[in-house]
PyMOL CGO cylinders between C-alpha atoms (Angstrom):
from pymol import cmd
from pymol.cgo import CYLINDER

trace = [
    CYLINDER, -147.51, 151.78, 44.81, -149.83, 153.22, 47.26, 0.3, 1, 1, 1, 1, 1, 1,
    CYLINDER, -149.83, 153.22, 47.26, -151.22, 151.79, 50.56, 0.3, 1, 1, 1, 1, 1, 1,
    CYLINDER, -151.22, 151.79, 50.56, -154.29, 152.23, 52.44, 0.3, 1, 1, 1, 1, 1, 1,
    CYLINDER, -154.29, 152.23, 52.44, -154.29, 150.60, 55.92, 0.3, 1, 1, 1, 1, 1, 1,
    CYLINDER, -154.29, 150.60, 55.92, -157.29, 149.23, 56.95, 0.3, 1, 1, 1, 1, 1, 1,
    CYLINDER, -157.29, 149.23, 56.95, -158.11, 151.09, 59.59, 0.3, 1, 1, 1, 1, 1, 1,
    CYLINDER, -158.11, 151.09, 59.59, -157.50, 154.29, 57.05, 0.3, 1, 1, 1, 1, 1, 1,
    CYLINDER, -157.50, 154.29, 57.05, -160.92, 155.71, 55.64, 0.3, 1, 1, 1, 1, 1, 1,
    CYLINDER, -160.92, 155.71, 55.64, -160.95, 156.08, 52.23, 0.3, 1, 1, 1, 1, 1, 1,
    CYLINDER, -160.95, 156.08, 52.23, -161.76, 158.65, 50.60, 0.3, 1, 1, 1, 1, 1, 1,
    CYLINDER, -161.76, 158.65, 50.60, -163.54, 157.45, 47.49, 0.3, 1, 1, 1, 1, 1, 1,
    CYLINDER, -163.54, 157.45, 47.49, -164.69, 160.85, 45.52, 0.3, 1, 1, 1, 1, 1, 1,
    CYLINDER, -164.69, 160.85, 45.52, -160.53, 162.01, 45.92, 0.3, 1, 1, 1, 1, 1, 1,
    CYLINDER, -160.53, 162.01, 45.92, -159.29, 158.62, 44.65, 0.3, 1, 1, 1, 1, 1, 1,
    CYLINDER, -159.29, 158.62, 44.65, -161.48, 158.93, 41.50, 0.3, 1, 1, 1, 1, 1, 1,
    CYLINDER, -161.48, 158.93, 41.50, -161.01, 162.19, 40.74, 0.3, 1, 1, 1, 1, 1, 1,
    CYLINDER, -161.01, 162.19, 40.74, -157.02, 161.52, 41.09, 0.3, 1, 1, 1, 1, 1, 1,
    CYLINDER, -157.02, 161.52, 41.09, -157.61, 158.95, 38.79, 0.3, 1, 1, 1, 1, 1, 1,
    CYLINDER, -157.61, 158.95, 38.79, -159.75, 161.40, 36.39, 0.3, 1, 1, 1, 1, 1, 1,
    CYLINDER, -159.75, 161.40, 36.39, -162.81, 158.76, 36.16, 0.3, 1, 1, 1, 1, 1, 1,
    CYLINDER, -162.81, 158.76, 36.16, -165.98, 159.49, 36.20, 0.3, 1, 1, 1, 1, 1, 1,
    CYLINDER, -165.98, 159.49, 36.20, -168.74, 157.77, 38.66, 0.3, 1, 1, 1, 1, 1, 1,
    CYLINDER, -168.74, 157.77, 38.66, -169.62, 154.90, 36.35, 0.3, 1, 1, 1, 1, 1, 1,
    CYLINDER, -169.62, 154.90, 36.35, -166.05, 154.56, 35.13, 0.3, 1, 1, 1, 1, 1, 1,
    CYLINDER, -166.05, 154.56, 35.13, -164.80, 153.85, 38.83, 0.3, 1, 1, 1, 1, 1, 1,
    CYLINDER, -164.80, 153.85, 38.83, -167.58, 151.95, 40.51, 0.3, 1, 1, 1, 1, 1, 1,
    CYLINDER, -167.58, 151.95, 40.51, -168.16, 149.74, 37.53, 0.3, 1, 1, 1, 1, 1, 1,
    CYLINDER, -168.16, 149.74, 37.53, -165.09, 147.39, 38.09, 0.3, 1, 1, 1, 1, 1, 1,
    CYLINDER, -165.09, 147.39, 38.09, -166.78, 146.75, 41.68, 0.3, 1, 1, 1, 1, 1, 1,
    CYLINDER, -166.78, 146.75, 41.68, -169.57, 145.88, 41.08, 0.3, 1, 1, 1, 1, 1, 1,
    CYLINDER, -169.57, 145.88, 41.08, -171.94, 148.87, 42.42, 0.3, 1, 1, 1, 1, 1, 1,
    CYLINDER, -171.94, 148.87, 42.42, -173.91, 151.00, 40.27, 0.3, 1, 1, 1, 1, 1, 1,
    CYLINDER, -173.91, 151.00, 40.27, -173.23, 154.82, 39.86, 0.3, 1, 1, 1, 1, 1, 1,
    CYLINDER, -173.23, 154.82, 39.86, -175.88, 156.03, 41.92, 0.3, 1, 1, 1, 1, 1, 1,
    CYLINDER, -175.88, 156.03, 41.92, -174.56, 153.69, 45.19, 0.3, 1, 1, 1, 1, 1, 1,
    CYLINDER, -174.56, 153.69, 45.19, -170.93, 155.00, 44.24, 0.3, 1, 1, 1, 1, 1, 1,
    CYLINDER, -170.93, 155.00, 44.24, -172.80, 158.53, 44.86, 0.3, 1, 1, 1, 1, 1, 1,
    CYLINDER, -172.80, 158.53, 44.86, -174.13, 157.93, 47.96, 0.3, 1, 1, 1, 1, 1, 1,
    CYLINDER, -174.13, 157.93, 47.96, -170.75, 156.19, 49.15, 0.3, 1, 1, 1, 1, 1, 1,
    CYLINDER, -170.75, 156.19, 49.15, -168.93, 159.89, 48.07, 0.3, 1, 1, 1, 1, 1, 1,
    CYLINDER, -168.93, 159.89, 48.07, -171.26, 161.49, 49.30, 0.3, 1, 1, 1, 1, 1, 1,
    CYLINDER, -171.26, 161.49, 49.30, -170.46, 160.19, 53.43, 0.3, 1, 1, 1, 1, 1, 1,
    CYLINDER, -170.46, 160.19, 53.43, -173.13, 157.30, 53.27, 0.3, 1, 1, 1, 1, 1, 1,
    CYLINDER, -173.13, 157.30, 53.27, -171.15, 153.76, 55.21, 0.3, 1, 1, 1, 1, 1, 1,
    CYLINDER, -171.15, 153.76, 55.21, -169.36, 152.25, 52.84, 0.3, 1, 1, 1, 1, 1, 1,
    CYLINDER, -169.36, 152.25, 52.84, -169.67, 148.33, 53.49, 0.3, 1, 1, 1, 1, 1, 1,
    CYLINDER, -169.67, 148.33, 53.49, -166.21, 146.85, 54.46, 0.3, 1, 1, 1, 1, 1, 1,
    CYLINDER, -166.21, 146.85, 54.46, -166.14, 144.27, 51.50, 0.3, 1, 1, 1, 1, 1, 1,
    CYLINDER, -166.14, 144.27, 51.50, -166.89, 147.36, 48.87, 0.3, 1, 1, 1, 1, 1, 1,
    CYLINDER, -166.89, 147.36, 48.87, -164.44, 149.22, 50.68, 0.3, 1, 1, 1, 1, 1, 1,
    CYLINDER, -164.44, 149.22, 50.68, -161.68, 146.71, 50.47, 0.3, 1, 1, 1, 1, 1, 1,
    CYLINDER, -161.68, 146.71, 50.47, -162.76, 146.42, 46.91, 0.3, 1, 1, 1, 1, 1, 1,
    CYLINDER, -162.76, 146.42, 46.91, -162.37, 149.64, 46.00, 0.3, 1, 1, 1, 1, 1, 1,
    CYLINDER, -162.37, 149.64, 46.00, -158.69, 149.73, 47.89, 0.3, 1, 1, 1, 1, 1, 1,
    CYLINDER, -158.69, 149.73, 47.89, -157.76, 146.63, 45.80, 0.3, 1, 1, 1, 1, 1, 1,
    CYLINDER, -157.76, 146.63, 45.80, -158.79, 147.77, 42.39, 0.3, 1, 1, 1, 1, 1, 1,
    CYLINDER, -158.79, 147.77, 42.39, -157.91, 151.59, 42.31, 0.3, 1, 1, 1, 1, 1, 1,
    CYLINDER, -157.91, 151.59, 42.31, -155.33, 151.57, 44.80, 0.3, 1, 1, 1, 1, 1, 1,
    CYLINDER, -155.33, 151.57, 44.80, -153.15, 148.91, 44.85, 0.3, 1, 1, 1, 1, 1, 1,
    CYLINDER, -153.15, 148.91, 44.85, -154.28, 148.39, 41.00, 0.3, 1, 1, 1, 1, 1, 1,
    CYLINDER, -154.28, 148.39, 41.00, -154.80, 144.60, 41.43, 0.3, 1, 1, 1, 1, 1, 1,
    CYLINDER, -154.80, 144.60, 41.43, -157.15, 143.23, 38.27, 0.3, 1, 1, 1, 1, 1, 1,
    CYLINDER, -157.15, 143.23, 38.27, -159.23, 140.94, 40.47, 0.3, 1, 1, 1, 1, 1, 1,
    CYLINDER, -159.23, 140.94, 40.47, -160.47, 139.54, 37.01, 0.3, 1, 1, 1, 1, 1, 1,
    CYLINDER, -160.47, 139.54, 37.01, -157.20, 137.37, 36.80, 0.3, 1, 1, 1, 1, 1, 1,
    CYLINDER, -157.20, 137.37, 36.80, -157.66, 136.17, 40.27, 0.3, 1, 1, 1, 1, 1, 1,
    CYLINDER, -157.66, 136.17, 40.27, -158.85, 132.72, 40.50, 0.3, 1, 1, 1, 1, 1, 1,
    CYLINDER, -158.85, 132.72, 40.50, -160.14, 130.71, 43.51, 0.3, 1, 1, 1, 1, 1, 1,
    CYLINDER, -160.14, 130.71, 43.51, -157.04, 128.12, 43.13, 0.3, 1, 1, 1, 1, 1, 1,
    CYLINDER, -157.04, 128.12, 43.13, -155.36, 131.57, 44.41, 0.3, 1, 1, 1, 1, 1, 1,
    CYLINDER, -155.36, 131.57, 44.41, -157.15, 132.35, 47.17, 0.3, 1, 1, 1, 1, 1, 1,
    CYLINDER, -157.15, 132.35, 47.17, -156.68, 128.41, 47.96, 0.3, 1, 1, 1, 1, 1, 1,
    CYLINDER, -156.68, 128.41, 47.96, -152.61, 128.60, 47.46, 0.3, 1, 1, 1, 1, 1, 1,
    CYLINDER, -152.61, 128.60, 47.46, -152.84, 132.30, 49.58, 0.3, 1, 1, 1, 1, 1, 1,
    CYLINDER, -152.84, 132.30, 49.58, -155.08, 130.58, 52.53, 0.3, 1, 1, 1, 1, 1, 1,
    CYLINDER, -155.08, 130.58, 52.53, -153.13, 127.46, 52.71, 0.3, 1, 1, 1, 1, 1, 1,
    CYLINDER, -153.13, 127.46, 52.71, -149.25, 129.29, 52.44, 0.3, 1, 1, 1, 1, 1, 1,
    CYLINDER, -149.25, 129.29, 52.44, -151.13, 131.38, 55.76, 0.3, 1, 1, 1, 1, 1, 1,
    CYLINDER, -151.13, 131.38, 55.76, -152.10, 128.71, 57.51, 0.3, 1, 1, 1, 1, 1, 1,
    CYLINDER, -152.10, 128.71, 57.51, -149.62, 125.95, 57.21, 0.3, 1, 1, 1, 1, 1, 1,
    CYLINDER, -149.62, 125.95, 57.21, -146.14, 127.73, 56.01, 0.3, 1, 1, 1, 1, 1, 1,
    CYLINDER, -146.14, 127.73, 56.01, -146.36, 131.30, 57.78, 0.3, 1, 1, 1, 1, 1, 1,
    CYLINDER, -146.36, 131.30, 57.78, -142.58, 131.68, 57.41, 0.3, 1, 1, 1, 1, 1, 1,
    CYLINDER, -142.58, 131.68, 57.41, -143.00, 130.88, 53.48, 0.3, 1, 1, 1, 1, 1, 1,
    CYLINDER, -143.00, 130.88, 53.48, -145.57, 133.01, 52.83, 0.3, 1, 1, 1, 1, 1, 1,
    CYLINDER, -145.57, 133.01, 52.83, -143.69, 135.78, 54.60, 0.3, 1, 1, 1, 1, 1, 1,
    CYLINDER, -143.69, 135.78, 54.60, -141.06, 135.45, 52.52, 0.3, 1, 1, 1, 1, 1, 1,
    CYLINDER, -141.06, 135.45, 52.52, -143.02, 135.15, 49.51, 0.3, 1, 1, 1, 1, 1, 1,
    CYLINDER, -143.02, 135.15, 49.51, -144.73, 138.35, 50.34, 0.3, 1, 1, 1, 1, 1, 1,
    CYLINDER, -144.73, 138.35, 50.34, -141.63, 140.07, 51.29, 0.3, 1, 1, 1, 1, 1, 1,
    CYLINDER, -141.63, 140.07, 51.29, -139.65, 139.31, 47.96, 0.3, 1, 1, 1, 1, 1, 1,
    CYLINDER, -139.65, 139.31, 47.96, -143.13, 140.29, 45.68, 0.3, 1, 1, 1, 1, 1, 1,
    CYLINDER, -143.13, 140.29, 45.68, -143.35, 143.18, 47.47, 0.3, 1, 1, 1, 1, 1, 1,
    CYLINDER, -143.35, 143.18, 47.47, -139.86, 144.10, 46.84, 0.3, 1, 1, 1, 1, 1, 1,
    CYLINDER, -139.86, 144.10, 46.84, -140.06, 142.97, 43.21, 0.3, 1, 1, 1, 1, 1, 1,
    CYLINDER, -140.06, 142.97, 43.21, -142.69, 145.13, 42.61, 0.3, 1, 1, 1, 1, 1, 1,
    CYLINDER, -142.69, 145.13, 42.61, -141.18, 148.42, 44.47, 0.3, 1, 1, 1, 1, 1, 1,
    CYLINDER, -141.18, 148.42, 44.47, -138.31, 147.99, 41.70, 0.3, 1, 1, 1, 1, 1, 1,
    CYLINDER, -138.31, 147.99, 41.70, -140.26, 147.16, 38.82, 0.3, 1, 1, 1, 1, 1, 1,
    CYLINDER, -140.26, 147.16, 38.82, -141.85, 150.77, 39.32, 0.3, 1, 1, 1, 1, 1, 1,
]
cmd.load_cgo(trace, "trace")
């Protein structure tokens, strides 16, 4: 699986033409129309959320239509109250998923 850091730019046009996706096809899923997925290849600011967004969906290939909000509950919650669970939750998905591939 690939990883962007945050602090990374992303390069939006070379992740959709690696993934051989037109404009529409790849800014769709996120909610911005072709023409503002143009501007964002072509060097205009990409907004942090549409940015994370895009890192989510074509990078770490996450369907954010399965998410629900009693996730992002469980996720906030596991951060906030059992840091040492949630570490260990992430650490055995993340391994999970390195083998599964």
């Amino acid at each position: 699986m690939n990883t962007v850091k945050l602090n990374e730019k992303i390069e939006a046009r070379e992740i959709r033409r690696k993934l051989g996706l037109n404009q529409q096809q790849f800014w769709s899923p996120l909610g911005v129309t072709q023409s503002g997925g143009s501007r964002y290849e072509s060097g205009r600011n990409m907004p942090k959320p549409v940015r994370e967004l895009l890192r989510l969906v074509h990078v770490e290939q996450i369907d954010i239509k399965a998410i629900k909000c009693e996730d992002w509950e469980v996720v906030k919650y596991l951060k906030a109250q059992e840091p040492e669970l949630f570490k260990s939750l992430k650490k055995s998905a993340r391994s999970r998923s390195r083998k599964a591939a």
